[in-house]
N, C-alpha and C positions, 0 to 999 in steps of 0.2 A: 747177520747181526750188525753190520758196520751199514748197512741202508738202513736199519730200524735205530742206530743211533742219530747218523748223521737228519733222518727224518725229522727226529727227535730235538736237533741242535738248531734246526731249520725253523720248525715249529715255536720254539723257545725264542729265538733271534724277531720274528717276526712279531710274537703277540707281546713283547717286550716295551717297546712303543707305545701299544694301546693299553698296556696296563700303568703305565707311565703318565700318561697323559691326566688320571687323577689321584695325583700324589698326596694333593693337600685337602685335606679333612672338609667340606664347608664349601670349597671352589667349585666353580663352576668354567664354561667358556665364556667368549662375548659370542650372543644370541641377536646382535642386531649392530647395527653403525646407525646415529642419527644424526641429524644437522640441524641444531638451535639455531636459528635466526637472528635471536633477540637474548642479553643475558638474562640471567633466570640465577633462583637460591637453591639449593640443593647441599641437602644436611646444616643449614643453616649458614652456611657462606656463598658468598656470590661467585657465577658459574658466566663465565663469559661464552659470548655468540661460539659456534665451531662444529668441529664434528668430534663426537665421540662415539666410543665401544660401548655396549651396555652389558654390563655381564649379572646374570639372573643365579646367585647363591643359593645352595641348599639351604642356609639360616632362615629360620623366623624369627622375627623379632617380638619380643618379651610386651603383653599387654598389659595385666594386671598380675600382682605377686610370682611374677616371676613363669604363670604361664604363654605358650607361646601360639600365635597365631597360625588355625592352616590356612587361613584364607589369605596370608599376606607372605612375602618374599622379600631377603633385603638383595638389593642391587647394588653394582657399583658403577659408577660412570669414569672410562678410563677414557684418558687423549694422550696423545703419541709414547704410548708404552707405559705410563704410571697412573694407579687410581688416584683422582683427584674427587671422589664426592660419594659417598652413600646416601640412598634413601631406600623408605619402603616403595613396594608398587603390588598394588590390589591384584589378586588370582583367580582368576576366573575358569569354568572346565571349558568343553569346546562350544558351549553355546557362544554367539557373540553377545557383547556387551552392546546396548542400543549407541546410536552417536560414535562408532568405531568401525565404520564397515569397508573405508577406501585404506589399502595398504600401498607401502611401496619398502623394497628393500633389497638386501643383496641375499645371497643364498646361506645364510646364514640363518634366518630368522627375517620377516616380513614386520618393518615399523612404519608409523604415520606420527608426526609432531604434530601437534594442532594447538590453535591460541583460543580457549574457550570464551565466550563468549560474555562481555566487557571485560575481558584484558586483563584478569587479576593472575590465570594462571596458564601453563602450559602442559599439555596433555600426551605421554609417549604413548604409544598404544602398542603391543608386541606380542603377534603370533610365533609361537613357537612348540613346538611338538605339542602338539594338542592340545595347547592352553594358551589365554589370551594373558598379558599383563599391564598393568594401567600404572603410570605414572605421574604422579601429579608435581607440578615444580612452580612455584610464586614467580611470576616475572618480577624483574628487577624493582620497576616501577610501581608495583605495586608491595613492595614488601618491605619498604620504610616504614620506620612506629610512625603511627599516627598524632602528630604536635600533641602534646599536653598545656593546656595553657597554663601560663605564669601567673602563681600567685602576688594579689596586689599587695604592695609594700604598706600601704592604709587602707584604711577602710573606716567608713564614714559610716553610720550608725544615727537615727533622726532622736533627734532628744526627747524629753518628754512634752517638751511641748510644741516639737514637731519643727526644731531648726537642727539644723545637721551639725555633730562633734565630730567632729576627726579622734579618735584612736589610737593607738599605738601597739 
């Protein structure tokens, strides 16, 4: 009896831990480490050069009246122990997505950063248990509004017989 307890208290001690590990509803781990080069936007603030954690949430995010995507995932991007930025990033099964097929990563999950081509945006790419995940992030440089121009203070208008009034 006292082996089939202590079995039992052994058991209990050890799967404690991995039952632990997802505590909170929604969480996930970090599935990859990447290293931005260049700063980049990310949830609509600007995300400086570094390395961060990517952690892939069970959340979808909400597309229309409140239904939710399975083709998309929200993420967070953590650097040194606190989340600093969500986005979505596209789901794909284990086909690969074209334009995605060099990885490099730690044993965590397999990523590649890439700067698509003319520079407007940055691209995560992340294998992880049998699924691919695409990240899109605006480089810096490209993700200022674009000038509006100033309206003119007058404006000149040709009379009718074709000599120009000034306005007000």
């Amino acid at each position: 009896m006292s082996r089939l307890l202590l079995s039992m208290i052994a058991a209990a001690t050890l799967a404690a831990p991995a039952a632990a590990h997802h505590t909170t509803p929604g969480k996930s781990h970090a599935v990859a480490t990447v290293t931005l080069k260049e700063p980049v936007k990310a949830d609509g603030k600007p995300l400086a050069a570094g390395t961060y954690e990517v952690w892939i949430l069970d959340e979808q995010p909400n597309v229309n009246a409140g239904a939710t995507s399975t083709a998309q995932r929200i993420v967070e991007l953590h650097q040194n122990g606190k989340m600093v930025a969500t986005e979505v990033a596209e789901v794909f099964g284990s086909e690969r997505p074209i334009g995605t097929s060099g990885t490099t990563g730690s044993r965590m999950g397999k990523a590649v950063v890439q700067k698509l081509q003319g520079g407007e945006f940055v691209r995560i790419a992340i294998s992880d248990a049998g699924a691919r995940y695409l990240i899109h992030l605006p480089t810096a440089a490209f993700s200022e509004p674009t000038p509006q121009p100033q309206a003119p203070s007058r404006v000149v208008l040709p009379g009718p017989t074709g000599s120009s009034q000034p306005t007000q």
